[in-house]
MIGU-20438 format. One record per atom (N, C-alpha, C, O): y, x, z. Coordinates in steps of 0.1 Angstrom, whole numbers, plus 5000, padded with zeros to 4 digits. Example, Ala and Ser with C-alpha at 12.3 -4.5 7.8 and 13.67 -1.06 7.14 Angstrom:
residues 2
494351325078;495551235078;496751325078;496751425085;497851285071;498951375071;500051295079;501151345080;
END
This chain:
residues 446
802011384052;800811464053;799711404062;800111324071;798311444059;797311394068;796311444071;795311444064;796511494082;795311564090;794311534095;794311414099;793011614097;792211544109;792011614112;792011714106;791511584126;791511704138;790511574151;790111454150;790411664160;789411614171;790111654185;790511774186;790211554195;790411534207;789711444211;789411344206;789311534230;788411524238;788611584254;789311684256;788211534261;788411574277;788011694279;788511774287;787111714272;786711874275;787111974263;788012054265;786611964255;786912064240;787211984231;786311894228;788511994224;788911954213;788712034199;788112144200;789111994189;788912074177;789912044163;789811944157;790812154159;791212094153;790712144136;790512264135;790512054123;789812084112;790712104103;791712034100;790212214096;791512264087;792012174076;791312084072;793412214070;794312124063;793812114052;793612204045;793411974048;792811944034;793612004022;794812024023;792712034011;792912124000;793712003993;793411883992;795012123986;795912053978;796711973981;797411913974;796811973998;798311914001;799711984007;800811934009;799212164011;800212264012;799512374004;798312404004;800712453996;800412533988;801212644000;802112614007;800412793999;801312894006;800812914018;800512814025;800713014023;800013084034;800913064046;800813044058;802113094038;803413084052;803712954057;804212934068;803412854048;804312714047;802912634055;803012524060;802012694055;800512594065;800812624076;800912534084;800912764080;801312784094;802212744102;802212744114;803212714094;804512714099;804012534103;803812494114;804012464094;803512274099;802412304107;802412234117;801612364107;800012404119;800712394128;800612284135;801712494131;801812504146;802912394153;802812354165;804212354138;804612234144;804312134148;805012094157;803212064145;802411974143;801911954158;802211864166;800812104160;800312124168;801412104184;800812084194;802812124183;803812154194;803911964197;803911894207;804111944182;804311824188;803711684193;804211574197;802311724190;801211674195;800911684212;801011584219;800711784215;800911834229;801711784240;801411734250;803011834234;804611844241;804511704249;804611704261;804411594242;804611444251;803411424256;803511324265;802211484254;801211444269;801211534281;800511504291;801911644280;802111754290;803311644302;803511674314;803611564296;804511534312;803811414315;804511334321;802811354314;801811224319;801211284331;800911194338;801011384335;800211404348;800111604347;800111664336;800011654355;799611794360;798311854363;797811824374;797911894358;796311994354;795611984370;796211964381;794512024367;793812004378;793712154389;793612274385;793712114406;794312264414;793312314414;792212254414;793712464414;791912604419;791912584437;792312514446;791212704434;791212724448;792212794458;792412784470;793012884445;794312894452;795412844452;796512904454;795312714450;796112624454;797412594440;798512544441;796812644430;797712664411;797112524405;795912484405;798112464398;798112354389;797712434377;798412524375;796412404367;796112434356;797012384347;797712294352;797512404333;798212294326;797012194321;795812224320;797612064320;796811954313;796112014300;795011984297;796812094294;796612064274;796812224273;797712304276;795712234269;795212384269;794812404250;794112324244;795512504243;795112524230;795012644226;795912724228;793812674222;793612794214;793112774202;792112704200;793812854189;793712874174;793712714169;794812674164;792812644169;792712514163;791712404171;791312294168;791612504184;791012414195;791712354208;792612414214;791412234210;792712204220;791612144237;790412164235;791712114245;791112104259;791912024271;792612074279;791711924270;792411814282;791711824295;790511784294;792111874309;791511854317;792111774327;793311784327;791611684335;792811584343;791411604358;790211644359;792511554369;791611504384;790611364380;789511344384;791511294371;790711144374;790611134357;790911204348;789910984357;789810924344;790810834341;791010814329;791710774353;793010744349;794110844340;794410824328;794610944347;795211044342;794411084327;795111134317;793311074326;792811164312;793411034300;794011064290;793210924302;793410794296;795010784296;795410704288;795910844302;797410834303;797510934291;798110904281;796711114291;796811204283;796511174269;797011204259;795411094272;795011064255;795810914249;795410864239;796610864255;797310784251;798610844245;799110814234;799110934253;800211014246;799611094233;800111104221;798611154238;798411214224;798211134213;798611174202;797410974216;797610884205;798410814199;798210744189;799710844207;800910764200;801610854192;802210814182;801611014196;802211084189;801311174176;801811274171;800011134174;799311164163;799511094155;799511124143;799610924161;800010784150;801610814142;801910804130;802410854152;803710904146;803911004136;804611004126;803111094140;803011204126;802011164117;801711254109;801311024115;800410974106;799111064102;798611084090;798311114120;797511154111;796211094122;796311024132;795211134117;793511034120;793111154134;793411274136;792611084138;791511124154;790211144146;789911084136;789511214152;787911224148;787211214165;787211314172;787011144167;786611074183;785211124183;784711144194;784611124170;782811124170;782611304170;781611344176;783511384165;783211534171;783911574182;784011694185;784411454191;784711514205;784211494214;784011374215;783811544222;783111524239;783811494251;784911544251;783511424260;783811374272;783111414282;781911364281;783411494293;782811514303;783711444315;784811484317;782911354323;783211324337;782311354348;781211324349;783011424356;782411454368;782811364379;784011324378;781911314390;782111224401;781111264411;779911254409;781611304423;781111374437;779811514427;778611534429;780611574419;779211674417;778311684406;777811794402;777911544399;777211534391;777711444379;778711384383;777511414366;778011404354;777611234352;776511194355;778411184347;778111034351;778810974334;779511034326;778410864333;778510824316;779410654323;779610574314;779710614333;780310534343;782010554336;782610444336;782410614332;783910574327;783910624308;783610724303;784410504302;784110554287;785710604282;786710524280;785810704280;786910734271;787510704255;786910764247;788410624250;788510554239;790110624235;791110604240;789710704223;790810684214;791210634199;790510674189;792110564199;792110494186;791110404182;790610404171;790810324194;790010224198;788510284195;787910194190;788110364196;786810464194;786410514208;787210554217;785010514210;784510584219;784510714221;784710764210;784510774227;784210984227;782910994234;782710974246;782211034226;780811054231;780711134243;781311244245;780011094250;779511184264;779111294261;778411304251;779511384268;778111544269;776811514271;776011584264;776411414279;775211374283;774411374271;773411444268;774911234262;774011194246;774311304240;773311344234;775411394236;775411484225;776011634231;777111664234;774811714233;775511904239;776511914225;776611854215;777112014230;778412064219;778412214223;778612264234;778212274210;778712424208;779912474206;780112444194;780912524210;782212574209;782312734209;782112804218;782712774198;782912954201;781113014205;780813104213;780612964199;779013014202;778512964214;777312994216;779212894225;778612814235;778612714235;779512634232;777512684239;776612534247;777112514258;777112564269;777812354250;777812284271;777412194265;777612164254;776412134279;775712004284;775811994296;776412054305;775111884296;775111784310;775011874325;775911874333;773911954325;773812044337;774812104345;774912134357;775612124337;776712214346;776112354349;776312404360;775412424339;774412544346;774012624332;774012574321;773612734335;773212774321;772212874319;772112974311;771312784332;769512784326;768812754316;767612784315;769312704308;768912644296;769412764283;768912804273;770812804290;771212904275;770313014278;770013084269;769913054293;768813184299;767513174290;767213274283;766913054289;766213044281;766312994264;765412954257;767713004259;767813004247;768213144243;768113184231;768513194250;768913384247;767613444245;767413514235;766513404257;765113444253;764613444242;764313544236;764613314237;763513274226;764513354210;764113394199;765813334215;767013444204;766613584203;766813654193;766013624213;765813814216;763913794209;763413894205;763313684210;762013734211;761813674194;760813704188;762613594189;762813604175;762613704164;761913744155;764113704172;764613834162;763714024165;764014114159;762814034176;761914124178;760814064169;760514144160;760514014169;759413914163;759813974142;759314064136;760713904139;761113954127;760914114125;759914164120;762114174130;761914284132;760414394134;760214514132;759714284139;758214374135;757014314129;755814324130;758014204118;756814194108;757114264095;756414254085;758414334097;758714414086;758114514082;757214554090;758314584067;757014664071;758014764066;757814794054;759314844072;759414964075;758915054088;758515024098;759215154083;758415264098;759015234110;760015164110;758315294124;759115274135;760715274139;761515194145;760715384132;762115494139;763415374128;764515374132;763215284116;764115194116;764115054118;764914974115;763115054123;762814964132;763614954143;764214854145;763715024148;764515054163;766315054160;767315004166;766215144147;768015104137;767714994141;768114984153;767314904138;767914714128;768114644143;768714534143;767414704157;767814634169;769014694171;770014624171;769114824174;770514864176;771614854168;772714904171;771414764155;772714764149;772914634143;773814614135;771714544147;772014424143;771514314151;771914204147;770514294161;770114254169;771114224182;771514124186;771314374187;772014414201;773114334201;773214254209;774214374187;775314324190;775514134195;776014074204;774914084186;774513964186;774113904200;774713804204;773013974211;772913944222;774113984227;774513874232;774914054229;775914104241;776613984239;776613914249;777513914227;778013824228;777713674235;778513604240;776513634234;775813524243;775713584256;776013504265;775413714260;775013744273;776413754280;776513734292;777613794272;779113794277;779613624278;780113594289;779513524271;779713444277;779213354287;779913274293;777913374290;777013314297;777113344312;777713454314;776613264325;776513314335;775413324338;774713234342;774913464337;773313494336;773213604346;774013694347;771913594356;771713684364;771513804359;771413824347;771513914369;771114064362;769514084361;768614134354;769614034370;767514024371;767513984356;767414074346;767513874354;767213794337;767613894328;766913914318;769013984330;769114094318;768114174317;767814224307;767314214337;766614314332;765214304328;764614404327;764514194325;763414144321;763814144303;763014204296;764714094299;764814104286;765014234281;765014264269;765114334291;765514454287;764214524285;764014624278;763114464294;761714484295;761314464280;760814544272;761514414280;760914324263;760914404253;759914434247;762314454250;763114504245;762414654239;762214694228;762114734257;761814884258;760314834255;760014884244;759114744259;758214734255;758114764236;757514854230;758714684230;758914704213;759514874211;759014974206;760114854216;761015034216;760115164217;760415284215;759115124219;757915194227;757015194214;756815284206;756415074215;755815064202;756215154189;755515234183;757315134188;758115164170;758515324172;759115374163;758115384182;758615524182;757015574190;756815674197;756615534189;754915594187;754715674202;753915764202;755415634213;754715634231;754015584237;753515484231;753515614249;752415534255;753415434259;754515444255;752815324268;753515194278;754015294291;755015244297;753415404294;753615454307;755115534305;755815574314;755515554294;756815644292;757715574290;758115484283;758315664303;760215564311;761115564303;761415644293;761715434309;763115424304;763715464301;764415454291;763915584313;765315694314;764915724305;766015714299;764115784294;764015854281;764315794267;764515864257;764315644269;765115584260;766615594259;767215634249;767115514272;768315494273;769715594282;770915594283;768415674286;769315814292;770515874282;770315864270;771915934290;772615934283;773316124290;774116194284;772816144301;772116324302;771316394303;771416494310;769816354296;768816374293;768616524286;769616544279;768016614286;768016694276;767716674262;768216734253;766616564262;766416474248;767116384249;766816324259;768116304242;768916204238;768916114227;769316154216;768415974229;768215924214;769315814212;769615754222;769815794203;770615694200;770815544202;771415464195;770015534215;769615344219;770515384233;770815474241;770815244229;771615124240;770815054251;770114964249;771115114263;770614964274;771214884276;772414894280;770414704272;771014624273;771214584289;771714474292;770814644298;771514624313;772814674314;773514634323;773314784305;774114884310;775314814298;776314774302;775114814286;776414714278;776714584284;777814554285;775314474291;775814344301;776914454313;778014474308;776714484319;777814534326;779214584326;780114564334;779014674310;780314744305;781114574305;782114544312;780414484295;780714394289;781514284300;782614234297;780814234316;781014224325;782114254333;782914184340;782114364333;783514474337;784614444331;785614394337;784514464317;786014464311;786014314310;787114294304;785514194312;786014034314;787014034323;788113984324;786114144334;787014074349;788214174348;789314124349;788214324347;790014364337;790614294330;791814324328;790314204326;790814164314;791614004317;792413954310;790913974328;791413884337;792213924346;793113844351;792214024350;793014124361;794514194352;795314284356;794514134340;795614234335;796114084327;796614114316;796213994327;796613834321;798413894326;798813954336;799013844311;800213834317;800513714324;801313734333;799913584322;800213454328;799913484337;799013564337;801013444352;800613414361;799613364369;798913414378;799713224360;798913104366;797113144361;796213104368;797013204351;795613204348;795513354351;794813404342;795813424358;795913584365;795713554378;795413644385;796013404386;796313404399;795113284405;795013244417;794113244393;793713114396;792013144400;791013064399;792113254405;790313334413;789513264403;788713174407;789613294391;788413274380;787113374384;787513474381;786013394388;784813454392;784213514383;784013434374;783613614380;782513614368;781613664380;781813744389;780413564374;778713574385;778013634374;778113614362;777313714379;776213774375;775213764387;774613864389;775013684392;773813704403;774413814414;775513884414;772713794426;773013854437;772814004441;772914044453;772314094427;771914184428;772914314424;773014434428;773614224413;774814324410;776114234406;776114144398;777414274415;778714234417;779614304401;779614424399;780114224392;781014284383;782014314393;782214434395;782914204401;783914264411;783714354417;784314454413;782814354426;782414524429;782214644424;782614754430;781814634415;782014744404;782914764401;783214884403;784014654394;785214714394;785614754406;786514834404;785514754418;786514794427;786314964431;787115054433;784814954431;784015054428;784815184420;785115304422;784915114411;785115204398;786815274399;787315384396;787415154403;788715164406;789415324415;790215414413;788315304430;788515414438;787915534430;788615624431;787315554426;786315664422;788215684411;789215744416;788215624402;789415694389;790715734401;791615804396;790915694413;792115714422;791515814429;792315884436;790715834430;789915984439;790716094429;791716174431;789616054414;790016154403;791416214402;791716324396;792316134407;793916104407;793916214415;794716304411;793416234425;793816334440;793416484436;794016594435;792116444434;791516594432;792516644424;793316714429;792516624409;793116644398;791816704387;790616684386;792816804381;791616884369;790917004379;791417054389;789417024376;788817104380;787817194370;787317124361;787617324370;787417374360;785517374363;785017424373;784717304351;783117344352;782917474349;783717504340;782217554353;781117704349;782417794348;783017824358;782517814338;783317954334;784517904325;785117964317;784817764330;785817724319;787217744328;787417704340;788317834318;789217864323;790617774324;790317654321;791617784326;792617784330;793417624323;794617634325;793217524316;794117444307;792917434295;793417414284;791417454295;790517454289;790117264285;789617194276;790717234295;789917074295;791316974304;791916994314;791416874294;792316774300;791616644305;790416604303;792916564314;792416474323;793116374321;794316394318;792716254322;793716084317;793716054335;792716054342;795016014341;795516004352;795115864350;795215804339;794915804361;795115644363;796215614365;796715514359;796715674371;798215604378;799315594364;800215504363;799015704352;800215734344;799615604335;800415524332;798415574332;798215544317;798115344318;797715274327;798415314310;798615164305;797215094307;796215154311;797414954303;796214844309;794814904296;793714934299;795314904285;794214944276;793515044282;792315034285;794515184285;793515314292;792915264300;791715284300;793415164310;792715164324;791315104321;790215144326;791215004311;790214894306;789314994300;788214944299;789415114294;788715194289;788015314297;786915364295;788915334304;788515414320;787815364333;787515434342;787715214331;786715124339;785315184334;784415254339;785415114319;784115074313;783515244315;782315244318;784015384315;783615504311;782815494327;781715524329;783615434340;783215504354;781915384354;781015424361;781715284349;780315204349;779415264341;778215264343;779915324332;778715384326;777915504335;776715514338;779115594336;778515734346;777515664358;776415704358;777915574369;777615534377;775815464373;774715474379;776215414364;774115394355;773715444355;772515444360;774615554349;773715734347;773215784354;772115844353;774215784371;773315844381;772415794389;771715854397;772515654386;771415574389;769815644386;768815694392;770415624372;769115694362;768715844364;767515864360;769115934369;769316024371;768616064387;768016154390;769115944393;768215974408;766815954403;766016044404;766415824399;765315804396;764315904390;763215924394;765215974378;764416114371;763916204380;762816244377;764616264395;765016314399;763216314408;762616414411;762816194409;762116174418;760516134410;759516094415;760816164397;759216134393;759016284390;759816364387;757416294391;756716434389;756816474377;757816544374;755716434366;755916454356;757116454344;757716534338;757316304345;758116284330;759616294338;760516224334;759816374351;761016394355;761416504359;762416514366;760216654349;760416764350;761516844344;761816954348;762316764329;762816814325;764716804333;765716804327;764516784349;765816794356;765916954360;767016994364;764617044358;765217154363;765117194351;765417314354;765017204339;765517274330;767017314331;767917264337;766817464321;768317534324;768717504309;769817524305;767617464300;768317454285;769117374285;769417294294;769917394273;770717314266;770717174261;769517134257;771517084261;770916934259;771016934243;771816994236;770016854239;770116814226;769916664220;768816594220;770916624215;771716494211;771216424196;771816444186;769916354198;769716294185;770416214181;771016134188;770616224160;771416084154;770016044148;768916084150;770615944139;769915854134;769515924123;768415904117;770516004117;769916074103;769016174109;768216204100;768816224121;767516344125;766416214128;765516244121;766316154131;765516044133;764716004122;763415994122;765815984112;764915924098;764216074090;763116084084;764916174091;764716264085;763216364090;762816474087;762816274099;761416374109;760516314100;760816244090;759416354105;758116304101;757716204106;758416184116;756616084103;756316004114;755716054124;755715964133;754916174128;754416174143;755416314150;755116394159;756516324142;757216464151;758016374156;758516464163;758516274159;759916224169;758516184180;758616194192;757616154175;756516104185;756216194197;756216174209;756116334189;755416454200;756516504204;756416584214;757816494199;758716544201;759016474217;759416554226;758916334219;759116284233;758516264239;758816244251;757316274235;755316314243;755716424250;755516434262;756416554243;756316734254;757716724261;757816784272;758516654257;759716664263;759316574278;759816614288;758616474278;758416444292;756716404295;756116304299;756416544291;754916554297;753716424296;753116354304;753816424284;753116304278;751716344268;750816264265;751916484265;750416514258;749516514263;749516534275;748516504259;746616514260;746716624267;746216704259;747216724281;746716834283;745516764295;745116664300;745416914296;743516834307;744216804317;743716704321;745516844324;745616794338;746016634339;745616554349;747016584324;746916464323;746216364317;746516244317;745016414312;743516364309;742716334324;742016234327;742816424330;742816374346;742916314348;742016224350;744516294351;745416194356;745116054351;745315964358;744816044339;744415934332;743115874333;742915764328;742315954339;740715894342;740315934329;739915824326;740115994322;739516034310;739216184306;739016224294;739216264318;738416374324;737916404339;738416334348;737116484342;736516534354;737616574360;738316504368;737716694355;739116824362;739616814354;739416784342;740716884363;741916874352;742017044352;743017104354;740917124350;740917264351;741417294335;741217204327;742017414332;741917474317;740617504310;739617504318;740317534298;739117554292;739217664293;738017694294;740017774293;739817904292;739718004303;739018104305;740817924312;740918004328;740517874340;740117764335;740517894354;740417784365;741617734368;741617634376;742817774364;743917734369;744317594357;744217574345;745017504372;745217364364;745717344350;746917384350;745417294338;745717294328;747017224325;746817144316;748017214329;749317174323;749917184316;749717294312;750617144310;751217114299;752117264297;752317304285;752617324308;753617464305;752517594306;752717704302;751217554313;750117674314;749617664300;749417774295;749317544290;749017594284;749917644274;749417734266;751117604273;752117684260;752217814261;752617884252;752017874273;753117964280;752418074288;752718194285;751518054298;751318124310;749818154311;749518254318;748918084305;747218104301;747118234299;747418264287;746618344310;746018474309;745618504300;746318574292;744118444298;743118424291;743518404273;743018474264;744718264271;744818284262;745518414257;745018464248;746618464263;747118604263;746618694253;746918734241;745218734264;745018834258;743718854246;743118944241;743718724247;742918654233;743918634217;743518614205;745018654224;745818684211;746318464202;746718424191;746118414214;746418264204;747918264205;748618244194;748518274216;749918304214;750618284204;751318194199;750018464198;750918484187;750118504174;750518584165;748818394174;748518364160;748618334147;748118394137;749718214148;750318164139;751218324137;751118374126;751918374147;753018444140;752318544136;753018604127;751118594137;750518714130;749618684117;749418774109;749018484114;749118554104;750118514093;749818544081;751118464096;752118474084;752618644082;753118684071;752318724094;752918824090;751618944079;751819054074;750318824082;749318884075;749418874061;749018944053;749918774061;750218674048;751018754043;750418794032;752118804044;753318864037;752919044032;753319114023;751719074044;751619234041;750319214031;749919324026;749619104029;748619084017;749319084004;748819123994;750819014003;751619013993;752119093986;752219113974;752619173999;753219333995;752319453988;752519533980;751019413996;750119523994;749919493976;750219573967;749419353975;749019313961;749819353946;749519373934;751219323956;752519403944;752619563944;752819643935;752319573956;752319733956;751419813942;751719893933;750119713947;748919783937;749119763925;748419833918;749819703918;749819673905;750019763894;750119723883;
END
């Protein structure tokens, strides 16, 4: 049989089994993985992986699915590894692809093209001359990943870009980022080591278009987009608050490794200096062990066994990984929530006593084009009334036309004397009821 496949100091690759020399789904896997054991097996005792910081031997020969990863201390050691691998790929008779594999050497810090790696008398190209994408990431030369900060950019301002030369209406406009855009970013922004600042500038971008396509001024907040106990609730995602969720459950997820060695080897995830994923988790951790103490507690008038509670202590690594991500979310929220808390206008609707109401996407498509508009214009004090024609430089006073008292947005639905007892109130309802006793009368007469 004859394979080809790719080894390299840094990321290997292995290329699937040419057509028409195993028949059978069971019978490829089964030589795949032998293949693969015995390829490995005799360079794993040439030398011992390189130490962390807590003092753990990595293994040499790292494989996942059909990718394989040699890491050594020196260029001696990597040249002992890829000689074993070369004697026992020549034994099972099959070919090296040296030109899809990469070489990365580091020396005191910086990446150096000073030692050449050769298998099967073939060079392995440097990182330096050729970046390599693996699993949707980019490594190059830098050692850094300012470069992918600004390839996520120009990825997000793309696909916004497309998205609004389309010529459907706003409100699915805003669909095709949340359900085909978004996902696509979280994955590059989950592998990448990208500040939170940089998430929240793209998130800028983001709510600027969002704004546009649902028919708001620039002056109407965030929290009204991405709020998640708002009284108005729309169906969008913040991408600061999924980088996080996403963030969070890496470093669980690293926190729950059954290996030892790769559970014990202080792997980091950086997000910058503004917001800790470690912290968060730890964060989040006490808060679900508080919950543990208190226990169940009953809201308003809810009685006795009305509402159940997921214990930390009882429930398995999935609950916990899922009970993380729930206490980062809440914690956004009240982030968002303080802030509401503290703006005049568009953060009046915190003393409301009403009921919250939860938009989908079918009430969205199903409005009109300027009712989702006015709909989040009154909900956070965003109409033409005179006091915010004021406010805006585009009146004297912000007096009422009818009475002296300031014209606001609830004086005039609601409380205008003047209109009162002028009867506009209940216009509309008198004359449909005019309307109906002209109908009656007309059948009457007949």
């Amino acid at each position: 049989m004859k394979l080809r496949f790719m080894v390299g100091v840094t990321t290997t690759a292995w290329q699937r089994l040419e057509k028409g020399i195993v028949t059978g789904c069971t019978i490829s896997v089964v030589l795949f993985v032998m293949d693969m054991n015995l390829i490995i097996n005799p360079a794993n005792k040439e030398t011992r992986g390189p130490k962390t910081s807590t003092r753990l031997h990595l293994p040499t020969n790292r494989n996942f699915m059909d990718d394989l990863t040699v890491t050594t201390q020196t260029h001696i050691q990597a040249r002992w590894v890829l000689k074993a691998l070369e004697e026992a790929a020549t034994w099972a008779r099959m070919n090296f692809k040296p030109k899809k594999s990469r070489s990365l050497v580091i020396k005191r810090g910086s990446v150096t093209k000073r030692f050449t790696l050769q298998v099967q008398c073939e060079d392995i190209p440097s990182i330096m001359d050729s970046p390599i994408k693996c699993l949707s990431k980019w490594f190059d030369s830098s050692l850094s990943d300012k470069a992918n900060v600004e390839r996520i950019r120009s990825q997000l301002q793309e696909g916004l870009k497309q998205i609004d030369k389309s010529a459907l209406p706003g409100n699915f406009k805003a669909w095709l980022f949340e359900n085909a855009l978004l996902p696509k970013l979280m994955w590059s922004l989950m592998l990448y080591e990208i500040p939170t600042s940089s998430v929240e500038c793209l998130e800028k971008t983001i709510s600027r278009h969002l704004r546009r396509w649902l028919g708001v001024p620039p002056s109407f907040t965030s929290i009204g987009l991405y709020g998640r106990s708002n009284q108005l609730q729309l169906p969008l995602s913040s991408l600061v608050e999924q980088f996080k969720v996403a963030k969070t459950r890496l470093v669980v997820t690293l926190m729950q490794l059954q290996d030892s060695s790769s559970r014990n080897a202080g792997i980091e995830t950086s997000t910058g200096r503004k917001w800790s994923a470690s912290q968060a988790d730890e964060q989040a951790e006490k808060r679900l062990q508080q919950k543990d103490i208190v226990g169940n507690t009953a809201v308003g008038i809810q009685g006795l066994g009305s509402s159940k509670i997921t214990l930390w202590s009882s429930d398995g690594n999935i609950e916990r990984r899922i009970m993380m991500q729930d206490e980062v979310i809440a914690a956004e929220e009240e982030d968002r929530r303080a802030k509401a808390l503290a703006m005049g206008a568009q953060g009046a609707w915190t003393k409301w006593t009403t009921t919250e109401r939860k938009l989908t996407w079918a009430d969205i498509w199903s409005y009109e084009p300027l009712r989702i508009t006015f709909l989040l214009r009154s909900v956070y004090d965003l109409l033409p009334s005179t006091s915010n024609l004021h406010r805006w430089g585009l009146q004297e006073h912000p007096k009422c036309q009818l009475c002296d008292k300031t014209g606001t947005m609830e004086h005039i639905l609601s409380s205008c004397a003047t209109a009162l007892i002028q009867g506009r109130y209940r216009w509309r309802h008198d004359s449909v009821l005019q309307e109906l006793a002209n109908k009656l009368e007309r059948e009457r007469t007949k």
